[in-house]
Chimera marker file (.cmm) of the C-alpha trace (Angstrom):
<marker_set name="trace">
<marker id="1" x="-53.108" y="-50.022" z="-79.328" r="1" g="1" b="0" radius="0.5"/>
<marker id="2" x="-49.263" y="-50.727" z="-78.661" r="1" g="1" b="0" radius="0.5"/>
<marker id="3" x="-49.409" y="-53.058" z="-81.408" r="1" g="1" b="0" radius="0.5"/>
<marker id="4" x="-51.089" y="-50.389" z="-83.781" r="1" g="1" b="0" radius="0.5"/>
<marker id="5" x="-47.865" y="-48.022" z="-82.670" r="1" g="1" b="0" radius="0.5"/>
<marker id="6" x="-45.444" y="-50.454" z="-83.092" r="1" g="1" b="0" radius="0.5"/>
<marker id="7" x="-45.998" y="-50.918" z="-86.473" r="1" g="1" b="0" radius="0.5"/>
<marker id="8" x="-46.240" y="-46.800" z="-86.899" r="1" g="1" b="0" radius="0.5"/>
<marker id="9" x="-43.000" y="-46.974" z="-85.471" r="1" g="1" b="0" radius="0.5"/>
<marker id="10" x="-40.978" y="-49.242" z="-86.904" r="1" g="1" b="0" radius="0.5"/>
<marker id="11" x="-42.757" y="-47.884" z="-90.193" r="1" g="1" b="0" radius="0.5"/>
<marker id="12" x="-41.592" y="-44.113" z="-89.024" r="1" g="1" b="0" radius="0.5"/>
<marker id="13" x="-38.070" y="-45.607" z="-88.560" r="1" g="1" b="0" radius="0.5"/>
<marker id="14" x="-37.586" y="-47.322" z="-91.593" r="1" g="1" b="0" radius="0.5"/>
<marker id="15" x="-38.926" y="-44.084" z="-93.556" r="1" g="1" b="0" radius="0.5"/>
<marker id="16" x="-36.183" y="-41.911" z="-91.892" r="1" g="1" b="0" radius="0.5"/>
<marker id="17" x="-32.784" y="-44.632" z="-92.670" r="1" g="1" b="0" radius="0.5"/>
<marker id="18" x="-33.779" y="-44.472" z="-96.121" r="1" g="1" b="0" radius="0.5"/>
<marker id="19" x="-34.184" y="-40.573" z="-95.943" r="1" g="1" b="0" radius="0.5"/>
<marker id="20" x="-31.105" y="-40.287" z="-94.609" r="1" g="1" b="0" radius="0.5"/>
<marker id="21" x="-28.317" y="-40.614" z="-97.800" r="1" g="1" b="0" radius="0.5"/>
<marker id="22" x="-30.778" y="-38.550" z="-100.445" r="1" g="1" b="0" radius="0.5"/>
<marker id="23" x="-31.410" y="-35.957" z="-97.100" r="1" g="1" b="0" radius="0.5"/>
<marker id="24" x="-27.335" y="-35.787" z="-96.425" r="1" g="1" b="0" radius="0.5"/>
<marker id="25" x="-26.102" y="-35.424" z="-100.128" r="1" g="1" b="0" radius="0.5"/>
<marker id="26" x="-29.106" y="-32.327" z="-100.569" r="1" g="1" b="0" radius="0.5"/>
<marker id="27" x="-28.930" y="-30.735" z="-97.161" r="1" g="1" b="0" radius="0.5"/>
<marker id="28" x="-25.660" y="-31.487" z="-95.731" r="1" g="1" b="0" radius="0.5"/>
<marker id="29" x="-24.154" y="-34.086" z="-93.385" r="1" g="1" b="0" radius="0.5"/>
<marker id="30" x="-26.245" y="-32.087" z="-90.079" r="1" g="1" b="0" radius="0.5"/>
<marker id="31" x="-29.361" y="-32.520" z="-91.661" r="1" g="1" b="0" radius="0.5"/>
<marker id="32" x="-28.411" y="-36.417" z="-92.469" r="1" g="1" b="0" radius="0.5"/>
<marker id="33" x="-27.583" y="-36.719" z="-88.930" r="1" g="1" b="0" radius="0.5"/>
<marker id="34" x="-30.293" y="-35.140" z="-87.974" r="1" g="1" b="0" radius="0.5"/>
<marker id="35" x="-32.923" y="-37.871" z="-89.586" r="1" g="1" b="0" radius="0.5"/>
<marker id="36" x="-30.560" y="-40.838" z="-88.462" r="1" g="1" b="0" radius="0.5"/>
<marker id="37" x="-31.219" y="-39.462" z="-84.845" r="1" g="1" b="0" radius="0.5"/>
<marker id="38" x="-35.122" y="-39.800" z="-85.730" r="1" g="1" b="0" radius="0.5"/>
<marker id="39" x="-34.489" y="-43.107" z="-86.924" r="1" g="1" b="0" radius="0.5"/>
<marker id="40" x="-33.424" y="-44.021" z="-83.264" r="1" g="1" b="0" radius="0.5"/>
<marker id="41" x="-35.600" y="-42.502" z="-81.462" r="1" g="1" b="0" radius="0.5"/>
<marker id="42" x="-38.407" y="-44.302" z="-83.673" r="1" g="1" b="0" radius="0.5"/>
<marker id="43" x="-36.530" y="-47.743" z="-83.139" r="1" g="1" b="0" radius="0.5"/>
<marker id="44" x="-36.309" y="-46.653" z="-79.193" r="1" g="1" b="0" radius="0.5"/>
<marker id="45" x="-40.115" y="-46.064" z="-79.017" r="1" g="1" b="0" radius="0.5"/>
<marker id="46" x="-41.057" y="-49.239" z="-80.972" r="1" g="1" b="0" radius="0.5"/>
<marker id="47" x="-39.167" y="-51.078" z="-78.304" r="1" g="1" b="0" radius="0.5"/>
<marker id="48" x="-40.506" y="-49.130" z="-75.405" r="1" g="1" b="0" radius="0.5"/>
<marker id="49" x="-44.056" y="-50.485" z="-77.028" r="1" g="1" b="0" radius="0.5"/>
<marker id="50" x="-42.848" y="-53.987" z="-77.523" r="1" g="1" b="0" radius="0.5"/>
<marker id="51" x="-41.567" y="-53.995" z="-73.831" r="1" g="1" b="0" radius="0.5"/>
<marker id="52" x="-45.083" y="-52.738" z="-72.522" r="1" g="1" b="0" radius="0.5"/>
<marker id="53" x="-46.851" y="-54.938" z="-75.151" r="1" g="1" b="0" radius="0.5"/>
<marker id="54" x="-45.245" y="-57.974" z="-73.550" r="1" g="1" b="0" radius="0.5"/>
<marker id="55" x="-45.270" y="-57.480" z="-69.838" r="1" g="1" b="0" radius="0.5"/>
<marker id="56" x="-48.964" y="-58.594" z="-69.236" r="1" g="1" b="0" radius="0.5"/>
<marker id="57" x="-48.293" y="-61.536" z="-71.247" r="1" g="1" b="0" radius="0.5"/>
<marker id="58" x="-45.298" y="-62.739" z="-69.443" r="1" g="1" b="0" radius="0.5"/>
<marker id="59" x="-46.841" y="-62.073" z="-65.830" r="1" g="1" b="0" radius="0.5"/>
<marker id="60" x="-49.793" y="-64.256" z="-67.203" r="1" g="1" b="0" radius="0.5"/>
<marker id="61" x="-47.263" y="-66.977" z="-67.734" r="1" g="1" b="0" radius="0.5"/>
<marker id="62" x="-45.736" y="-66.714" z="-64.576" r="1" g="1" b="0" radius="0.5"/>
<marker id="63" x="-49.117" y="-66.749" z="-62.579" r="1" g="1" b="0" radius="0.5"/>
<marker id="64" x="-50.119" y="-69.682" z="-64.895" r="1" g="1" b="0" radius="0.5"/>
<marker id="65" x="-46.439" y="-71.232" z="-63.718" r="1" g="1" b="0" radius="0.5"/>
<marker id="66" x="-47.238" y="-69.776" z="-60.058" r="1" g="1" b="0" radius="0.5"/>
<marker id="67" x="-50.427" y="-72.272" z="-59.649" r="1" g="1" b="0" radius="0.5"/>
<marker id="68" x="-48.974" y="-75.518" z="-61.515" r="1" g="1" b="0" radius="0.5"/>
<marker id="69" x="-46.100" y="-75.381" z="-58.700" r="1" g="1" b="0" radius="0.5"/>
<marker id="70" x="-48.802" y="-74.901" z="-55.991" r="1" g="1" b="0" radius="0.5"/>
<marker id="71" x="-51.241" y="-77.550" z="-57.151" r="1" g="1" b="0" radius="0.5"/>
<marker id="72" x="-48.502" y="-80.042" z="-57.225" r="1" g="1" b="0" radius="0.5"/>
<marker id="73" x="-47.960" y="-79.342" z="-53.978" r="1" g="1" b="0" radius="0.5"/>
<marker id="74" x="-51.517" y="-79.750" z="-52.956" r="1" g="1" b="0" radius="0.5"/>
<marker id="75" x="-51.077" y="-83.149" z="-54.321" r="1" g="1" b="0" radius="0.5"/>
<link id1="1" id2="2" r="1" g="1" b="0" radius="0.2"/>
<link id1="2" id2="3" r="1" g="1" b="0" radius="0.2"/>
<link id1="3" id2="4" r="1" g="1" b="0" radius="0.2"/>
<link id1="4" id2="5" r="1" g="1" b="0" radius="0.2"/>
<link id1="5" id2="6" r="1" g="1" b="0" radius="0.2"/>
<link id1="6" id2="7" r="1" g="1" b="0" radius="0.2"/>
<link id1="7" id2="8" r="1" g="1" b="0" radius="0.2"/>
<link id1="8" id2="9" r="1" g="1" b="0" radius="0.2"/>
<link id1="9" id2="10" r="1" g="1" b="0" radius="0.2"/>
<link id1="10" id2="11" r="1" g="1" b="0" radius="0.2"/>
<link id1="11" id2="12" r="1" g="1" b="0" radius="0.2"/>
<link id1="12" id2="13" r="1" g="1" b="0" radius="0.2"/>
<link id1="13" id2="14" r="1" g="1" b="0" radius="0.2"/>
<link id1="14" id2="15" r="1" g="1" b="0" radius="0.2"/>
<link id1="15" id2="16" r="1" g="1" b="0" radius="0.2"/>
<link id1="16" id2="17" r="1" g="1" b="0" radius="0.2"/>
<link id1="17" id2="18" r="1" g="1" b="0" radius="0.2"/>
<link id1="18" id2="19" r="1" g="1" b="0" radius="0.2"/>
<link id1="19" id2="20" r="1" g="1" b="0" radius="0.2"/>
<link id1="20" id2="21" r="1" g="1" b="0" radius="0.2"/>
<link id1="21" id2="22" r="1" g="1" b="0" radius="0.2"/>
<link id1="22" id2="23" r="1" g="1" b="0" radius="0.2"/>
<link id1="23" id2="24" r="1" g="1" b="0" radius="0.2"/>
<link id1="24" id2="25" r="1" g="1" b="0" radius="0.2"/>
<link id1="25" id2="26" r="1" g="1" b="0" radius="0.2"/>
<link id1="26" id2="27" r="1" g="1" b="0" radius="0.2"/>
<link id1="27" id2="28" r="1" g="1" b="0" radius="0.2"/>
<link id1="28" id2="29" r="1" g="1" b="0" radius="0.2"/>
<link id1="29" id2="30" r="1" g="1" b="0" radius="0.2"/>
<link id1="30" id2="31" r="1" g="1" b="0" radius="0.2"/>
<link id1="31" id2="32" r="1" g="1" b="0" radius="0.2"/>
<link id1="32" id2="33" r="1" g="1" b="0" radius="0.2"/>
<link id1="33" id2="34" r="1" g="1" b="0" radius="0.2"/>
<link id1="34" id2="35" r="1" g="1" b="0" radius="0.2"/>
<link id1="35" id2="36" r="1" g="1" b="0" radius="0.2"/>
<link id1="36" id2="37" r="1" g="1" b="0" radius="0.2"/>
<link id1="37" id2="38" r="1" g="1" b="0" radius="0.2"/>
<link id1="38" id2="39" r="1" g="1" b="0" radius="0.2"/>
<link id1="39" id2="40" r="1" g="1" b="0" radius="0.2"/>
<link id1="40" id2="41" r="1" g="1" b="0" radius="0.2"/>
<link id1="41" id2="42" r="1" g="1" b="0" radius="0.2"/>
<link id1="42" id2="43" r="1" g="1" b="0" radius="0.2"/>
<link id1="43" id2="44" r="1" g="1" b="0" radius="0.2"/>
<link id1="44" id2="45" r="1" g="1" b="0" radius="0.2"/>
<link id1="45" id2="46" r="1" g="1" b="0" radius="0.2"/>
<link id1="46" id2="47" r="1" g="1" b="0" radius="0.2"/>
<link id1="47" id2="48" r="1" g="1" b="0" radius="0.2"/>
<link id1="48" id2="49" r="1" g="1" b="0" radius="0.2"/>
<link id1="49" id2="50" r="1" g="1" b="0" radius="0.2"/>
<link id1="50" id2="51" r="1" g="1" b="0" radius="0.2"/>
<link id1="51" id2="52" r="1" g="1" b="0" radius="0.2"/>
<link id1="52" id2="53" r="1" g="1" b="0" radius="0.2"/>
<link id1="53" id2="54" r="1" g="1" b="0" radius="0.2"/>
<link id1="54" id2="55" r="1" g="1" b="0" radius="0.2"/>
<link id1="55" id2="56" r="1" g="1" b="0" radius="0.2"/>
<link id1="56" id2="57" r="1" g="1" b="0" radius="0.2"/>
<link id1="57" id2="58" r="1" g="1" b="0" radius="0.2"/>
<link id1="58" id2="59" r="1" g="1" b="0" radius="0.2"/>
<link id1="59" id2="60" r="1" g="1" b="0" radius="0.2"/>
<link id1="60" id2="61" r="1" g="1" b="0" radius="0.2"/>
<link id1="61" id2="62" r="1" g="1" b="0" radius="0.2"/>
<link id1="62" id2="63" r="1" g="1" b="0" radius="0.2"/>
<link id1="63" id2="64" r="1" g="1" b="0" radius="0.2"/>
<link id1="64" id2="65" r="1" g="1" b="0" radius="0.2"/>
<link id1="65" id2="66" r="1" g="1" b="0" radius="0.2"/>
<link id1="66" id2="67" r="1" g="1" b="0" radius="0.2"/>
<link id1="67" id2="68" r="1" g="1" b="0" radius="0.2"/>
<link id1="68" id2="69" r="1" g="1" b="0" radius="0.2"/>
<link id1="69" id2="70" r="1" g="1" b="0" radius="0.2"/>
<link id1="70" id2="71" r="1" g="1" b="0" radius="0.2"/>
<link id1="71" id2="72" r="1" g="1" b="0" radius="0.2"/>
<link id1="72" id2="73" r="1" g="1" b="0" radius="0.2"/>
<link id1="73" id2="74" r="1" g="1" b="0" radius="0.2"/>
<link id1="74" id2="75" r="1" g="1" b="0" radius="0.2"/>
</marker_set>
């Protein structure tokens, strides 16, 4: 699922930088700003995705880490 919005996203983000020079020379330099601020907020949620996309995966490796260390010690 947050891979499937990622890519809708970063998709969504790209869409709305190359809006934003034919939107500013038809509507004005508001309405230009006004799609560049989408474009953020796009780029912000594809890395608020990314971020919870990756934190099971790095507390997997830790654990995984967690029980080397603690075998060798067994040993």
């Amino acid at each position: 699922m947050m891979k499937t919005l990622r890519i809708l996203f970063t998709i969504l983000s790209a869409l709305c930088v190359a809006a934003v020079i034919p939107i500013g020379s038809l509507f004005g330099f508001y309405w230009a700003l006004v799609v560049a601020g989408g474009a953020l907020l796009f780029f912000g949620l594809m890395l608020a995705c990314k971020r919870a996309q990756e934190a099971p995966d790095e507390a997997k490796k830790e654990d995984e880490a967690l029980k080397k260390q603690f075998d060798n010690l067994k040993e």
